[in-house]
C-alpha positions as CSV (number, residue, x, y, z in Angstrom):
1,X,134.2,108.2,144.7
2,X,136.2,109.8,142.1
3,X,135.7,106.6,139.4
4,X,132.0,107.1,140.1
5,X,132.2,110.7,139.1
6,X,134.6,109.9,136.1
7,X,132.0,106.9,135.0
8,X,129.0,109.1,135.2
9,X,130.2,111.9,133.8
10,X,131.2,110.0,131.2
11,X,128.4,108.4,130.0
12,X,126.6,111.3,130.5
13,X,129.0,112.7,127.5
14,X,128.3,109.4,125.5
15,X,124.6,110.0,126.0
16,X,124.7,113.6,125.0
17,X,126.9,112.5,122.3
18,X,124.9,109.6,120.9
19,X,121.4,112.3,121.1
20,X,122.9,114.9,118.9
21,X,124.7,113.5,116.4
22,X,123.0,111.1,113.8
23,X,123.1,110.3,109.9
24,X,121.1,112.1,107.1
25,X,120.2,110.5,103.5
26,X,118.9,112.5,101.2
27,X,117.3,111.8,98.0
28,X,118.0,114.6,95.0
29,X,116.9,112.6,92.0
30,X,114.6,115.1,90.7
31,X,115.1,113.4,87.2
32,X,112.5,110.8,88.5
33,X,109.7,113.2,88.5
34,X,109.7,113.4,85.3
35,X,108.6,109.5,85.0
36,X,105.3,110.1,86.0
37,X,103.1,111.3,83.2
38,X,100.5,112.7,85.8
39,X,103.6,115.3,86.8
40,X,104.6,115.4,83.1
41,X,100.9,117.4,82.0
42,X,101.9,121.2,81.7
43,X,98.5,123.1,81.1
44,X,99.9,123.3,77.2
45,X,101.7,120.0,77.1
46,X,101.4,116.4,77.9
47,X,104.0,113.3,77.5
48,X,104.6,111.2,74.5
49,X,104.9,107.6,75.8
50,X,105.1,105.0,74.1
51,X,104.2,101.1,75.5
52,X,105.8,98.0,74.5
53,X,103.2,95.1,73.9
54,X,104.9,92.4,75.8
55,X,104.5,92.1,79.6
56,X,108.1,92.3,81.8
57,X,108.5,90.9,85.6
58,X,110.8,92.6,88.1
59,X,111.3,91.5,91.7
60,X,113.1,93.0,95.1
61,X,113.4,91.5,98.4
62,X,113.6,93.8,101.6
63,X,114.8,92.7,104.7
64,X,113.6,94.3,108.2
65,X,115.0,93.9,111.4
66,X,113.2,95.0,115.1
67,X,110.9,96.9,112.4
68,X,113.1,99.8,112.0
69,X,116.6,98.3,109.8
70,X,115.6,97.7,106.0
71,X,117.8,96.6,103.8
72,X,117.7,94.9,100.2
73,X,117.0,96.2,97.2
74,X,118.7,98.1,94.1
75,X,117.5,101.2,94.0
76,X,113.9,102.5,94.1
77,X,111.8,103.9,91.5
78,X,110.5,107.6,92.4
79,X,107.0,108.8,91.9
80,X,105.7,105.4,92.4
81,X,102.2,105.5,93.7
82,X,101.9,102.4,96.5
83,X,99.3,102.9,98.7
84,X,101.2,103.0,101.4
85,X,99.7,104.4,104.8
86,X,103.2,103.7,107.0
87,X,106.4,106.4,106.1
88,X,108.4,103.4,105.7
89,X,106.5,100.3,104.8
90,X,108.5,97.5,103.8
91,X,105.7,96.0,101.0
92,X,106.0,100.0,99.6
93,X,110.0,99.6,99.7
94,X,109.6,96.4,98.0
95,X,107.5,97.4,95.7
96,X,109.7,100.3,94.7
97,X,112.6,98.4,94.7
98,X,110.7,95.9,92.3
99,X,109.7,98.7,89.8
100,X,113.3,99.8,89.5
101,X,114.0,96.3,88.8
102,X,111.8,95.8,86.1
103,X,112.9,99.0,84.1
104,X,116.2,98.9,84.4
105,X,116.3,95.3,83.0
106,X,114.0,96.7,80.3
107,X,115.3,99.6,79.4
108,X,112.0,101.4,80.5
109,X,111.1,104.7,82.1
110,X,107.5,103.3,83.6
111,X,105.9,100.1,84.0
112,X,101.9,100.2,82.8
113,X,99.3,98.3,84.4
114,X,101.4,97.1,87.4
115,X,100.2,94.0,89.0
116,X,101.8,93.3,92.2
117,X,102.6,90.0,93.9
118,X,103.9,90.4,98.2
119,X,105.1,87.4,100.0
120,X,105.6,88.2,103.7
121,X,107.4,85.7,106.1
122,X,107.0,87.3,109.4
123,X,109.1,86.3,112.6
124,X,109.3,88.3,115.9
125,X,112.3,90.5,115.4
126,X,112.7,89.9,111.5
127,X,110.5,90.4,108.5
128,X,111.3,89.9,104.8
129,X,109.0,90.8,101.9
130,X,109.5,89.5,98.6
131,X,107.5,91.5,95.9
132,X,107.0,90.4,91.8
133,X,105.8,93.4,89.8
134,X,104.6,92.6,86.5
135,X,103.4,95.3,83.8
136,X,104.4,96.7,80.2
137,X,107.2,99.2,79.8
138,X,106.9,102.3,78.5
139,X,109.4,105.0,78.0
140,X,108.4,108.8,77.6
141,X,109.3,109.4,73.9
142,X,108.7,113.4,74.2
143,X,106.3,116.1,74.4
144,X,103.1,117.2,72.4
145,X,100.9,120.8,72.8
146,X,97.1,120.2,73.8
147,X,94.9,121.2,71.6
């Protein structure tokens, strides 16, 4: 009687310990913002960028498990516009994860005219996404008043 009140009471404590208590990652790169030149356009001013002609590549893999663990992936590129109609889609995490890719080998702040390539290899618990990006870098050289 008494080990069935110790066991129950304590995995009523586990329980209640495993509901309130959790992790927390935060993003605070608000230097990405300034990659996007649609955020960049103050009523006076609008970015300088400047493009490079020749067309870069940068891929990313993401792994999902039970459709709620990601993993894979650098980094991911903020401000990226992907279309995305899930919170945490895997193809939009890949894509992300791609762009970073291809400006950070590149030296670039923004990839123009992306063009992006998913391969999906679905099983029942696990899901990887492979995505190619391919564009031109550009870097934002500066600012310029609107006349």
């Amino acid at each position: 009687m008494k080990l069935t009140k110790y066991l129950l009471l304590t995995m009523t404590a586990a329980a209640i310990g495993f509901g309130t208590t959790g992790c927390t990652s935060v993003n605070t790169n608000d230097g990405g913002n300034s990659v996007d030149v649609e955020k960049l356009k103050i009523p006076e001013y609008e970015a300088v960028v400047k493009h490079q002609p020749k067309k870069v590549t940068g891929q990313a893999s993401i792994h999902v498990l039970f459709g709620l663990f990601s993993w894979g992936g650098d980094g991911c590129a903020d401000c990226t516009r992907m279309g995305s109609m899930s919170f945490m889609s895997s193809s939009a995490e890949a894509k992300s994860a791609a762009v970073y890719n291809a400006c950070k080998l590149n030296k670039a702040d923004m990839i123009l005219g992306s063009k992006y390539e998913i391969k999906s290899t679905d099983y029942f618990v696990y899901r990887k996404v492979n995505c190619k990006v391919t564009g031109y870098p550009a870097n934002v050289t500066g600012i310029k008043a609107v006349k």
